[in-house]
C-alpha positions as CSV (number, residue, x, y, z in Angstrom):
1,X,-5.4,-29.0,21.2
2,X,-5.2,-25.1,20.9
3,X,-1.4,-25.1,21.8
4,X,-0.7,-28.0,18.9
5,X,-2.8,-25.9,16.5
6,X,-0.7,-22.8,17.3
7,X,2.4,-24.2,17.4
8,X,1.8,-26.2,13.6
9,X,0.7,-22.8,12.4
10,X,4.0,-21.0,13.8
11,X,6.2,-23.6,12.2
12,X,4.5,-23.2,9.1
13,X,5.3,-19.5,8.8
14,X,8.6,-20.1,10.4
15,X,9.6,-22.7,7.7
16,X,8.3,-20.1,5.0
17,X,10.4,-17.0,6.3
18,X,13.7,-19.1,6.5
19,X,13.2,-19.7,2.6
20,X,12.1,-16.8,2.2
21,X,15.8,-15.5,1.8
22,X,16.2,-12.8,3.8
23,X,19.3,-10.2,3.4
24,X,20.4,-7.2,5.9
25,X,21.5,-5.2,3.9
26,X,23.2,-2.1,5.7
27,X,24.7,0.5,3.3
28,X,26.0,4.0,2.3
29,X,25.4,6.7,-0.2
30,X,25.0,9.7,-1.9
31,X,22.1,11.8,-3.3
32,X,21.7,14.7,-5.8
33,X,18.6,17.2,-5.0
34,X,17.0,19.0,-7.7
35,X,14.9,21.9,-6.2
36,X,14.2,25.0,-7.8
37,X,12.7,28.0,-5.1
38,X,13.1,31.7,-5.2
39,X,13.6,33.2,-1.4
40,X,14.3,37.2,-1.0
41,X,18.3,35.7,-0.6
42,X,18.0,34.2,-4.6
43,X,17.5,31.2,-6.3
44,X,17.7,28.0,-3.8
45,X,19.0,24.9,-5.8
46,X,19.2,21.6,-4.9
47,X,23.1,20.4,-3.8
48,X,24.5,17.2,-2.7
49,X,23.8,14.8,0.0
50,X,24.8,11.7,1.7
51,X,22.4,8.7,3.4
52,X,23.8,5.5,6.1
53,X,21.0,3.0,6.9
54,X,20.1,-0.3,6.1
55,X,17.3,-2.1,4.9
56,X,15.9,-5.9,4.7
57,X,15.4,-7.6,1.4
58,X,12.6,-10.5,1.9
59,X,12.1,-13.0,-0.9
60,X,12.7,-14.0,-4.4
61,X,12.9,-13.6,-7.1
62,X,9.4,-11.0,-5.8
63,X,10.2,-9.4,-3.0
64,X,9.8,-6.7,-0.5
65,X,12.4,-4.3,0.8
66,X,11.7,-1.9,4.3
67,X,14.1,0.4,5.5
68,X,15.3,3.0,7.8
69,X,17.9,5.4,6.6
70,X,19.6,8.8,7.7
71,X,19.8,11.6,5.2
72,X,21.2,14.6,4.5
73,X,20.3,17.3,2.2
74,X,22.1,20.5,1.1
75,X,20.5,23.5,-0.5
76,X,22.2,26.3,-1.2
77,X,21.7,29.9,-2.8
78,X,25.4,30.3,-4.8
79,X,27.8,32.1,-2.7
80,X,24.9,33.8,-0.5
81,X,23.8,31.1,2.1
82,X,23.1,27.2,3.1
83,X,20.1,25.3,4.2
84,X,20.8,21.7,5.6
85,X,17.9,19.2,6.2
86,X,18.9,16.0,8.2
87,X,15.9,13.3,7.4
88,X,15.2,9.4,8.6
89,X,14.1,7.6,5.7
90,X,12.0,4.7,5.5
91,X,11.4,3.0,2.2
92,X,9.3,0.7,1.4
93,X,10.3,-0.8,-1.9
94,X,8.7,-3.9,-3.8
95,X,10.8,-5.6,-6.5
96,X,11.8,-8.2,-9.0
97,X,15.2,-10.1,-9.6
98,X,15.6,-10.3,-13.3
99,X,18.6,-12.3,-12.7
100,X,18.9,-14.4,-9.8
101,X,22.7,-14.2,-7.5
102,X,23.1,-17.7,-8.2
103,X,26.5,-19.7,-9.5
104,X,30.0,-19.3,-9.0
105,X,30.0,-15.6,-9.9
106,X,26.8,-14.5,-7.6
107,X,25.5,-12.3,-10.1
108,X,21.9,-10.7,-9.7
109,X,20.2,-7.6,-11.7
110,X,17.3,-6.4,-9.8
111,X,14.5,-3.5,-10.3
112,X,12.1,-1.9,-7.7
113,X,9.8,0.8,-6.7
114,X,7.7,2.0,-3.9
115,X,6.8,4.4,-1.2
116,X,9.7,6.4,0.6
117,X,8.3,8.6,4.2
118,X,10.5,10.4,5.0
119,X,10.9,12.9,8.4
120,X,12.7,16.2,8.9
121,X,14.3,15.4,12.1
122,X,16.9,18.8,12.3
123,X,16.8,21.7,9.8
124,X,19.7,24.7,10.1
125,X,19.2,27.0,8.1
126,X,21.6,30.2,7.8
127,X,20.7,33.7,8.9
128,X,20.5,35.0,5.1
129,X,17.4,33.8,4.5
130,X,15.3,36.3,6.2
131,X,11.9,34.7,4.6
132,X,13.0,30.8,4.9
133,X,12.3,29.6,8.8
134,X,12.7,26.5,9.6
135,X,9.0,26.1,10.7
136,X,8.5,26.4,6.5
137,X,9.7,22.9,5.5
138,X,7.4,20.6,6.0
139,X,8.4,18.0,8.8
140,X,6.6,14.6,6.9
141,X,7.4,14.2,2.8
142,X,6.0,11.3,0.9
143,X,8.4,10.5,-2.4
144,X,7.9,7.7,-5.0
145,X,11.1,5.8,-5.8
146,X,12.4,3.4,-9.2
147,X,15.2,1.8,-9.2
148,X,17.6,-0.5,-10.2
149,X,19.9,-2.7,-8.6
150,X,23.0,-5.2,-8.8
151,X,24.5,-7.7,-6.8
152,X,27.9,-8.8,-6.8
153,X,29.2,-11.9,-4.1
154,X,28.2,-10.4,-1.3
155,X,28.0,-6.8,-2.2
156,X,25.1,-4.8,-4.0
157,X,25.1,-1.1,-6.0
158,X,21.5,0.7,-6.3
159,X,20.7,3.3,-8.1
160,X,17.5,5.3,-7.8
161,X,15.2,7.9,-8.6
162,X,13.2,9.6,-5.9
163,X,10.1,11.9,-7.3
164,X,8.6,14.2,-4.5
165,X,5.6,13.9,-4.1
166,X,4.7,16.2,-0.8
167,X,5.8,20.1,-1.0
168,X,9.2,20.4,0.7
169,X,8.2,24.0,2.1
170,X,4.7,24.9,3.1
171,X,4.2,28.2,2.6
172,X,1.8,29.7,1.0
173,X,3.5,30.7,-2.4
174,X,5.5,27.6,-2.4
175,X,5.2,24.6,-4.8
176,X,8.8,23.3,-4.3
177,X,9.5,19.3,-4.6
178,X,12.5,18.2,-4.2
179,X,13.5,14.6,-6.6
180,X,16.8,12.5,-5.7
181,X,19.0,10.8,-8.2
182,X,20.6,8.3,-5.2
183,X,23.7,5.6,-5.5
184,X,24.1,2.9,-2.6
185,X,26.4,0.6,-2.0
186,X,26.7,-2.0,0.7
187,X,27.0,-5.2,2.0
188,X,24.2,-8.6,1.8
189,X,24.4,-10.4,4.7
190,X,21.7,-13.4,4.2
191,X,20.4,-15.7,6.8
């Protein structure tokens, strides 16, 4: 009696994910830092960056995207020196298709926000900056992200706004966030 109960409860919620419309959505990008810190070496300013991952989209037109993506952040003090801070990502994003991908022309105009963790996993930083170690970024950043998206056939373009939330460098003296302005593109495999 158990194992009938289980097993009409497990097709239930299997019925319910496979309309659920789910995407994999792996993809590309690149990201623009702004961060403003003063270090003995000058002025540290947010640079360019690049992000790989992928992510799953669940649902419609409500749904819930999580990720996991690799990042890549350069600061830089003009002509002096370079920090470079390699991160994995993992949004979690909640949405709302404004215009469903439906039709010959598979056209969809999304929005979304949420949560994005994200974890320093490999910081060089050059010689130059005799009062910037890497022990003084902070290894665990909480961001909040908005966003909008479109989709296209198959294909979907995001772009993004990431507001820190967590101080980038711990020191003492330090209140330094760093915000993203981020543009993906990538593929939408559903199943």
């Amino acid at each position: 009696m158990m194992k009938q109960y289980f097993l009409s409860i497990l097709m239930v919620a299997l019925t319910g994910f496979a309309q659920a419309q789910v995407s994999l959505r792996p993809q590309v990008g690149v990201t623009a830092a702004d961060f403003s810190y003063t270090s003995l070496a000058g002025a540290v300013r947010g640079g360019s960056g690049f992000l790989v991952g992928a992510d799953l989209q669940i649902g419609s037109p409500f749904y819930v995207q999580p990720g996991l993506l690799l990042s890549r952040t350069n600061l830089s003090v003009d002509g002096v020196g370079n920090i470079y801070l390699t991160e994995v990502n993992v949004p979690v994003m909640a949405g709302y298709k404004l215009f469903a991908d439906k039709g010959p022309a598979k056209f969809g105009l999304r929005i979304f926000a949420g949560p994005d963790f994200q974890i320093n996993v490999n910081k060089k930083i050059d010689e130059v900056f005799s009062d910037l170690k890497k022990e003084d970024f902070n290894d665990f950043l909480v961001s909040g992200v908005v966003g909008i998206g479109v989709d296209v056939l198959f294909l979907f373009l995001d772009l993004d706004y990431s507001f820190g939330l967590s101080d980038y460098i711990s020191n003492d003296r330090a209140n330094a966030k760093v915000d993203y302005a981020t543009g993906t593109i990538g593929l939408r495999i559903g199943f």
